[in-house]
SERODREN-33145 format. One record per atom (N, C-alpha, C, O): residue number from 1; residue in three letters; atom name; x negated, y negated, z negated. Coordinates in Angstrom, 1 decimal. Example, Ala and Ser with C-alpha at 12.3 -4.5 7.8 and 13.67 -1.06 7.14 Angstrom:
<atoms>
+-----+------+------+--------+--------+--------+
|  nr | rest | atom |     px |     py |     pz |
+-----+------+------+--------+--------+--------+
|   1 |  ALA |    N |  -13.2 |    5.7 |   -7.8 |
|   1 |  ALA |   CA |  -12.3 |    4.5 |   -7.8 |
|   1 |  ALA |    C |  -13.2 |    3.3 |   -7.8 |
|   1 |  ALA |    O |  -14.2 |    3.3 |   -8.5 |
|   2 |  SER |    N |  -12.8 |    2.2 |   -7.1 |
|   2 |  SER |   CA |  -13.7 |    1.1 |   -7.1 |
|   2 |  SER |    C |  -12.9 |    0.0 |   -7.9 |
|   2 |  SER |    O |  -13.4 |   -1.1 |   -8.0 |
+-----+------+------+--------+--------+--------+
</atoms>
This chain:
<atoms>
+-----+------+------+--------+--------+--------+
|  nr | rest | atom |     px |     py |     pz |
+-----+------+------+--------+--------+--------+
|   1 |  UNK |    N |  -85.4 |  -79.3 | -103.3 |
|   1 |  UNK |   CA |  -84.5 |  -80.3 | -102.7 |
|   1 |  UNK |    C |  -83.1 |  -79.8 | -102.9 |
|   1 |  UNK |    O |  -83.0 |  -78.6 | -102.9 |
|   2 |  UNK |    N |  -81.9 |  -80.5 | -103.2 |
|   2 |  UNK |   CA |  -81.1 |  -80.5 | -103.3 |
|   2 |  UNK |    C |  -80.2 |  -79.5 | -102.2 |
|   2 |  UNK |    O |  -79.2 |  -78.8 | -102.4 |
|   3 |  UNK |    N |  -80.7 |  -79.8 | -101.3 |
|   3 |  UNK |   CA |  -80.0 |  -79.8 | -100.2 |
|   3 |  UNK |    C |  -80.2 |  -78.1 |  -99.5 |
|   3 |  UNK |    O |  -79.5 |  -77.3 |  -98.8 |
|   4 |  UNK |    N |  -81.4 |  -78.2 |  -99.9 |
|   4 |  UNK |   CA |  -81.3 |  -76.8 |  -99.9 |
|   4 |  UNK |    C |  -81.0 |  -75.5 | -100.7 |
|   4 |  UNK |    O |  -80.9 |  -74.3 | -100.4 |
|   5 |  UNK |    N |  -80.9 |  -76.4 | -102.1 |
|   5 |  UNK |   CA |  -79.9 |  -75.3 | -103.1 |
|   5 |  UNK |    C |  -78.9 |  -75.0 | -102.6 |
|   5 |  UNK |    O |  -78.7 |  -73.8 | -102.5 |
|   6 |  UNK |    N |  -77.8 |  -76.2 | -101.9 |
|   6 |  UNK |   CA |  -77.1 |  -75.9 | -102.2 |
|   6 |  UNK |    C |  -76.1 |  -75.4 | -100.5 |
|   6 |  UNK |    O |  -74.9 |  -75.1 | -100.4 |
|   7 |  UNK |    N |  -77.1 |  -75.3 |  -99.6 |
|   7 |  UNK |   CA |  -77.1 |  -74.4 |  -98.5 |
|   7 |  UNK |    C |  -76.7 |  -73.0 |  -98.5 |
|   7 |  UNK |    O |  -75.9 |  -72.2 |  -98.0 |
|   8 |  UNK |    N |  -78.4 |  -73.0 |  -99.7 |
|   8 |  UNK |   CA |  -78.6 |  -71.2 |  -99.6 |
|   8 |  UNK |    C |  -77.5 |  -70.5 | -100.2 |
|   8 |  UNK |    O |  -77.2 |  -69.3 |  -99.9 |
|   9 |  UNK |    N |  -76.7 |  -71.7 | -101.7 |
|   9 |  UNK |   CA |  -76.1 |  -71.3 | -102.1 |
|   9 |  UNK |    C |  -74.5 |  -71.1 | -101.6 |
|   9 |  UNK |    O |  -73.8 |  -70.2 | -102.1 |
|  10 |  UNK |    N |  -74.0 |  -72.0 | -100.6 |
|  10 |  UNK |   CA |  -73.3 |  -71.8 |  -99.7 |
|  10 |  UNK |    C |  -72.7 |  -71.3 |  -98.3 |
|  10 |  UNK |    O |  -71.7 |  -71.2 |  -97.5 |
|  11 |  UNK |    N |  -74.3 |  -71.1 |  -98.6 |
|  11 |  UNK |   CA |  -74.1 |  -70.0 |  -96.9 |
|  11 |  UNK |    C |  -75.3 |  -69.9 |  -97.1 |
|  11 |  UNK |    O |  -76.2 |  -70.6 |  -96.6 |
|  12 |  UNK |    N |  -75.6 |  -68.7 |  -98.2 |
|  12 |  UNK |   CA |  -76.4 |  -67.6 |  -98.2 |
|  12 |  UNK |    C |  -77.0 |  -67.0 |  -96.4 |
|  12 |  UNK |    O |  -78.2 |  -66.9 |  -96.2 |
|  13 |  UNK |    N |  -76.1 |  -66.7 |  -95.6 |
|  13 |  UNK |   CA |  -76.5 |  -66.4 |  -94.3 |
|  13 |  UNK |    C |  -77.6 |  -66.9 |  -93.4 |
|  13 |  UNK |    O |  -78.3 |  -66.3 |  -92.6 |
|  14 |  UNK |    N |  -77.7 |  -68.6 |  -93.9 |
|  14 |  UNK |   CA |  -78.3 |  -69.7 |  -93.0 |
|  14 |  UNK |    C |  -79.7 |  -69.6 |  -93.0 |
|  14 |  UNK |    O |  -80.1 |  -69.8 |  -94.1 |
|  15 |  UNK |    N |  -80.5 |  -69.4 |  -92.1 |
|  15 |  UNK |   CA |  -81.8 |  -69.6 |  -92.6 |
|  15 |  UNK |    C |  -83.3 |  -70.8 |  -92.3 |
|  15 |  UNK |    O |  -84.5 |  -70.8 |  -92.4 |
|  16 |  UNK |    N |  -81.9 |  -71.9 |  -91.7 |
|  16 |  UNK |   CA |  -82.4 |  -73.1 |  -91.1 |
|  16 |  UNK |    C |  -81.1 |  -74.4 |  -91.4 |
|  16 |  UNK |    O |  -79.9 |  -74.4 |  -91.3 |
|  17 |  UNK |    N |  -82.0 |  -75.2 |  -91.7 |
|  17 |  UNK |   CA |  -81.3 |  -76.5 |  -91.9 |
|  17 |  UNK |    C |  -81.3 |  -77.5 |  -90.9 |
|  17 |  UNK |    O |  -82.5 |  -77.8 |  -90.8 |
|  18 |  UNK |    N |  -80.6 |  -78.2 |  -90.1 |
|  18 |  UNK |   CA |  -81.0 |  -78.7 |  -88.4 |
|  18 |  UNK |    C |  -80.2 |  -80.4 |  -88.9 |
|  18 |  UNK |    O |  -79.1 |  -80.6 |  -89.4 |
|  19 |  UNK |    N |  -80.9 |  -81.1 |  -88.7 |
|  19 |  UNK |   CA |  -80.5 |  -82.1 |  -89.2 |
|  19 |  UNK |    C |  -80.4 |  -83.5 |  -88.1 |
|  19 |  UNK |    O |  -81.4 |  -83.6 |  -87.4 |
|  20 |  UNK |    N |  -79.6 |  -84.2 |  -87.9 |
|  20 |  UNK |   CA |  -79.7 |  -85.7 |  -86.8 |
|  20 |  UNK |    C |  -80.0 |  -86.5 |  -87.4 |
|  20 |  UNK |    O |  -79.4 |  -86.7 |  -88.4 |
|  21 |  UNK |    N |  -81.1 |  -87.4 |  -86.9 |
|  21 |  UNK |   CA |  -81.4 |  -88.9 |  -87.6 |
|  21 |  UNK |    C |  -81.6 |  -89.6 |  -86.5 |
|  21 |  UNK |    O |  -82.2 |  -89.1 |  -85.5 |
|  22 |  UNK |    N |  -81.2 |  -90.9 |  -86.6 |
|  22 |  UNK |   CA |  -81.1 |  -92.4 |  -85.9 |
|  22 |  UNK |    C |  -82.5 |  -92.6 |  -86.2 |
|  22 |  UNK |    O |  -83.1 |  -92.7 |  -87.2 |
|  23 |  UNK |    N |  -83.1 |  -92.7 |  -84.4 |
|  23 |  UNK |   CA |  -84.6 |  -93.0 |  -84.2 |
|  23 |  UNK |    C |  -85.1 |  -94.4 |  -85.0 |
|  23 |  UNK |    O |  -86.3 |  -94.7 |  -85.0 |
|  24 |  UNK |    N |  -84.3 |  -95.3 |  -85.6 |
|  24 |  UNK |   CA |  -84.5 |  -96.4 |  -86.1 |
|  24 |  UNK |    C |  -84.9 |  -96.1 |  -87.6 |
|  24 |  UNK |    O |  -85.7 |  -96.7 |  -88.3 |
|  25 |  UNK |    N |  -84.1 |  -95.2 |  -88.0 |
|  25 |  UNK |   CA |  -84.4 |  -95.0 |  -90.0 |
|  25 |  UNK |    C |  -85.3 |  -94.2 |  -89.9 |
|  25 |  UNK |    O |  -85.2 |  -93.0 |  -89.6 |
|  26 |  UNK |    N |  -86.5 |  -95.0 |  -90.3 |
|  26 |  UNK |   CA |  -88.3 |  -94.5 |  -90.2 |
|  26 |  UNK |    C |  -87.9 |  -93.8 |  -92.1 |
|  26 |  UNK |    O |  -88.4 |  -92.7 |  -92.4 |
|  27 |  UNK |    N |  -87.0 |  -94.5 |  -93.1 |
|  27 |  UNK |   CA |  -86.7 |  -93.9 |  -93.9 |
|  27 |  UNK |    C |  -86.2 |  -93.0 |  -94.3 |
|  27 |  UNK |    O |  -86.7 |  -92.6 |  -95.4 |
|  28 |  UNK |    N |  -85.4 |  -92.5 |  -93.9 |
|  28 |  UNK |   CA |  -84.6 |  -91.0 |  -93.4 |
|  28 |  UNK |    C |  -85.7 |  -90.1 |  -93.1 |
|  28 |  UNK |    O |  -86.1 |  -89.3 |  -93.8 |
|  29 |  UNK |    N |  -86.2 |  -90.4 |  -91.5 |
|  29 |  UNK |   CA |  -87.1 |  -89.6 |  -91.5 |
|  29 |  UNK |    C |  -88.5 |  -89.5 |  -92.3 |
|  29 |  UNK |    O |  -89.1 |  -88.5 |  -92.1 |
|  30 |  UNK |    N |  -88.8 |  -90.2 |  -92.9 |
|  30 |  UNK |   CA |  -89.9 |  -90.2 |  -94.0 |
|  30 |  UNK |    C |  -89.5 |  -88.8 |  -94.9 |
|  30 |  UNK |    O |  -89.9 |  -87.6 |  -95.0 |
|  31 |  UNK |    N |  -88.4 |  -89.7 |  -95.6 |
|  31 |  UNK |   CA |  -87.7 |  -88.7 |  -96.7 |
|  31 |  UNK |    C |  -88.0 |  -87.5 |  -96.4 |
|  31 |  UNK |    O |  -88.9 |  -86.8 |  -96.9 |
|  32 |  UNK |    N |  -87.1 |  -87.2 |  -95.3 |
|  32 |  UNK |   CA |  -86.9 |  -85.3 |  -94.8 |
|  32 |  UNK |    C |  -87.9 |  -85.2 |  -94.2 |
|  32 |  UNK |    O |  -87.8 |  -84.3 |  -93.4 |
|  33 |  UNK |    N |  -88.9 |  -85.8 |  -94.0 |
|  33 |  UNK |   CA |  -90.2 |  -84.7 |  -93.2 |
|  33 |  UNK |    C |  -91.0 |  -84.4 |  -94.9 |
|  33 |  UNK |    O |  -91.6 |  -83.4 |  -95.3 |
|  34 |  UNK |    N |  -90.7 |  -85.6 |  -95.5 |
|  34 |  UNK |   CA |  -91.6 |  -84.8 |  -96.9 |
|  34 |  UNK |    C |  -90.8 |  -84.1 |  -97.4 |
|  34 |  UNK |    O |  -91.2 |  -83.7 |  -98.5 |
|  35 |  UNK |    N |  -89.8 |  -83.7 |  -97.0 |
|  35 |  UNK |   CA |  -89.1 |  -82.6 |  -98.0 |
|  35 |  UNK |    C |  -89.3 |  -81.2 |  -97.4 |
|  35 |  UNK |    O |  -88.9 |  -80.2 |  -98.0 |
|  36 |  UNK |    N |  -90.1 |  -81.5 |  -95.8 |
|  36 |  UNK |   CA |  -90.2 |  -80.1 |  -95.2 |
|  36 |  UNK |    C |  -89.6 |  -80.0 |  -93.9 |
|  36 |  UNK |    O |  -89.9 |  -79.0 |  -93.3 |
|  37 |  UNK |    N |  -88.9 |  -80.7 |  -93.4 |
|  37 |  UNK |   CA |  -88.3 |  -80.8 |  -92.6 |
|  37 |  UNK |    C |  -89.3 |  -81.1 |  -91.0 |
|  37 |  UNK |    O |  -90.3 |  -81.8 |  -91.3 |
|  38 |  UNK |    N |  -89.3 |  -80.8 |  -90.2 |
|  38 |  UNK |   CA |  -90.2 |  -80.5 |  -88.7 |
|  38 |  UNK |    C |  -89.5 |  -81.3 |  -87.3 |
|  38 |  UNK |    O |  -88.8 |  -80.9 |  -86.4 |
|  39 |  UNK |    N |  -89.9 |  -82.2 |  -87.5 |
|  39 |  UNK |   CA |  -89.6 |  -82.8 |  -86.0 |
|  39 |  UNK |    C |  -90.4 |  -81.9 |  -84.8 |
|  39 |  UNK |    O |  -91.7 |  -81.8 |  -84.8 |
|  40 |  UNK |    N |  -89.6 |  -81.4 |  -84.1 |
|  40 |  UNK |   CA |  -90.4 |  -80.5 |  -83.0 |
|  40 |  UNK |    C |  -89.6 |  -81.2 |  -81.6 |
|  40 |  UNK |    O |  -89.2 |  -80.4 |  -80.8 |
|  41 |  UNK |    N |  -89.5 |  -82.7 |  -81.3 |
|  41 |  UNK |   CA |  -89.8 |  -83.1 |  -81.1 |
|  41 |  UNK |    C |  -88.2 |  -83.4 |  -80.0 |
|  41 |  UNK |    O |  -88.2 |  -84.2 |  -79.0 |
|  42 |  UNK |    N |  -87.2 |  -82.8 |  -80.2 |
|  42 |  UNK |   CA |  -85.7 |  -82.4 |  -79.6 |
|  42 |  UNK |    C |  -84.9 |  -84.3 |  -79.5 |
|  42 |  UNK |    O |  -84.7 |  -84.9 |  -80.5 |
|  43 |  UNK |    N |  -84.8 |  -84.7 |  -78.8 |
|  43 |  UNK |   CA |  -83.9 |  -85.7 |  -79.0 |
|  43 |  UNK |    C |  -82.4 |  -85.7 |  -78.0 |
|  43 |  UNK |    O |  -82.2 |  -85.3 |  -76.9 |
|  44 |  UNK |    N |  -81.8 |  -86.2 |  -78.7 |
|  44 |  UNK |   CA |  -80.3 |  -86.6 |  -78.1 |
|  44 |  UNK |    C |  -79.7 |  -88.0 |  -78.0 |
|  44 |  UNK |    O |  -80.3 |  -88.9 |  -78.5 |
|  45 |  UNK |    N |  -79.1 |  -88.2 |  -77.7 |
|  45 |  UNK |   CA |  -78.1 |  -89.4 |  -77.3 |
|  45 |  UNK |    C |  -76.9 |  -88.9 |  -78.6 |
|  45 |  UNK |    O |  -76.5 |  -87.7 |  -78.7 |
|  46 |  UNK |    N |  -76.6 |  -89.6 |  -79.2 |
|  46 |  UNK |   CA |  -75.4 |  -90.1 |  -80.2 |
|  46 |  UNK |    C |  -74.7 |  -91.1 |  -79.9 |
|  46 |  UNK |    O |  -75.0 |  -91.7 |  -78.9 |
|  47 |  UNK |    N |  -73.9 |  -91.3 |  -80.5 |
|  47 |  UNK |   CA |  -72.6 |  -92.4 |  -80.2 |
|  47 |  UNK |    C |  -73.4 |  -93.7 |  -79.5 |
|  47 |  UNK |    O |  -73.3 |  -93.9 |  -78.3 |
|  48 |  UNK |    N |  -74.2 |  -94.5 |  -80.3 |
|  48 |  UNK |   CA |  -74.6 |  -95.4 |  -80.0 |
|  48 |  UNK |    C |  -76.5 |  -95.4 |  -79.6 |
|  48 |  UNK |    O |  -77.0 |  -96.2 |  -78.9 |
|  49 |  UNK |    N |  -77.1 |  -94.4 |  -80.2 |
|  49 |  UNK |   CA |  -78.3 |  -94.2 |  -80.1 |
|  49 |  UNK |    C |  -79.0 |  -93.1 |  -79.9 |
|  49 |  UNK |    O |  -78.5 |  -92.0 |  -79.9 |
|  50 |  UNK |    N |  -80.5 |  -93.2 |  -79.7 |
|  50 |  UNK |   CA |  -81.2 |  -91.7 |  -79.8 |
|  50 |  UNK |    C |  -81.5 |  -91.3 |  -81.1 |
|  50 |  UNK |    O |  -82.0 |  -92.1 |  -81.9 |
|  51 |  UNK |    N |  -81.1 |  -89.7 |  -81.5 |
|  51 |  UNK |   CA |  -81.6 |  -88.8 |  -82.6 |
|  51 |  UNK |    C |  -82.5 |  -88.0 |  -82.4 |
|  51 |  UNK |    O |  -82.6 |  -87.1 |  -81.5 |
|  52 |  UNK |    N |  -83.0 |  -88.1 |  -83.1 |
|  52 |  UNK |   CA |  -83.9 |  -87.0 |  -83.7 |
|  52 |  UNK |    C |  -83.2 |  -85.7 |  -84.5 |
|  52 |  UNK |    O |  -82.5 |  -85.6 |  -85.5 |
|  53 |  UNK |    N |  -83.6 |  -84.7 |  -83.5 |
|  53 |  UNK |   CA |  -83.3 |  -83.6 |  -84.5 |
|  53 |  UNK |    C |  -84.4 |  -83.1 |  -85.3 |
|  53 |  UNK |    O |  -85.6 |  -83.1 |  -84.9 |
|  54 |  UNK |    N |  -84.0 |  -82.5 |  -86.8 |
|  54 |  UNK |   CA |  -85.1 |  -82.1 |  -87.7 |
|  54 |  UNK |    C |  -84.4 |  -80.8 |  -88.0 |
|  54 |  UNK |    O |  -83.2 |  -80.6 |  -88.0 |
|  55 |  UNK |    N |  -85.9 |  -79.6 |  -88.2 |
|  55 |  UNK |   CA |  -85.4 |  -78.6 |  -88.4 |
|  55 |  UNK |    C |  -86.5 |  -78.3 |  -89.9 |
|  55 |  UNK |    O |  -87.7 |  -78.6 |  -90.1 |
|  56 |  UNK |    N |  -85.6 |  -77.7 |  -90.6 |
|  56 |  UNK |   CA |  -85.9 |  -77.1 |  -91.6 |
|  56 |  UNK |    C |  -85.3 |  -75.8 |  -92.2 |
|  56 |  UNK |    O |  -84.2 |  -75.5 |  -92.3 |
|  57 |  UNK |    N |  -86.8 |  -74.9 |  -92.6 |
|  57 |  UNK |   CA |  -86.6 |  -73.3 |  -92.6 |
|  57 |  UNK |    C |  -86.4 |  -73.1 |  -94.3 |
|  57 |  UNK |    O |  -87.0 |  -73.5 |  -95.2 |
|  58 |  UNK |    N |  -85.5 |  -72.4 |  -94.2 |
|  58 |  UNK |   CA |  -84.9 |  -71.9 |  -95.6 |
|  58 |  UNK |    C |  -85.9 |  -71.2 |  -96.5 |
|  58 |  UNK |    O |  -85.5 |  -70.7 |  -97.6 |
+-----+------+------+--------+--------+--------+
</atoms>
């Protein structure tokens, strides 16, 4: 994934990717759970809605 090149490659340090997604975009989260990404299950309040946080390990 992209996204994680260009992490590791940026901050070599990081060894988790922690991501917010709007409980509405089943697409979003589709995406990044096949990319590896772990809903464990964290949610928040955002500006207008609830997120999901996703975590993914480097």
């Amino acid at each position: 994934m992209v996204l994680d090149s260009f992490v590791k490659k940026e901050f070599p340090s990081k060894k988790e990717i922690i991501l917010a997604v709007n409980h509405k975009n089943k697409i979003a989260q589709h995406v990044y759970k096949k990319g590896g990404s772990v809903d464990k299950g964290i949610r928040v309040i955002g500006r207008k809605e609830e997120l999901f946080i996703l975590h993914k390990e480097l």
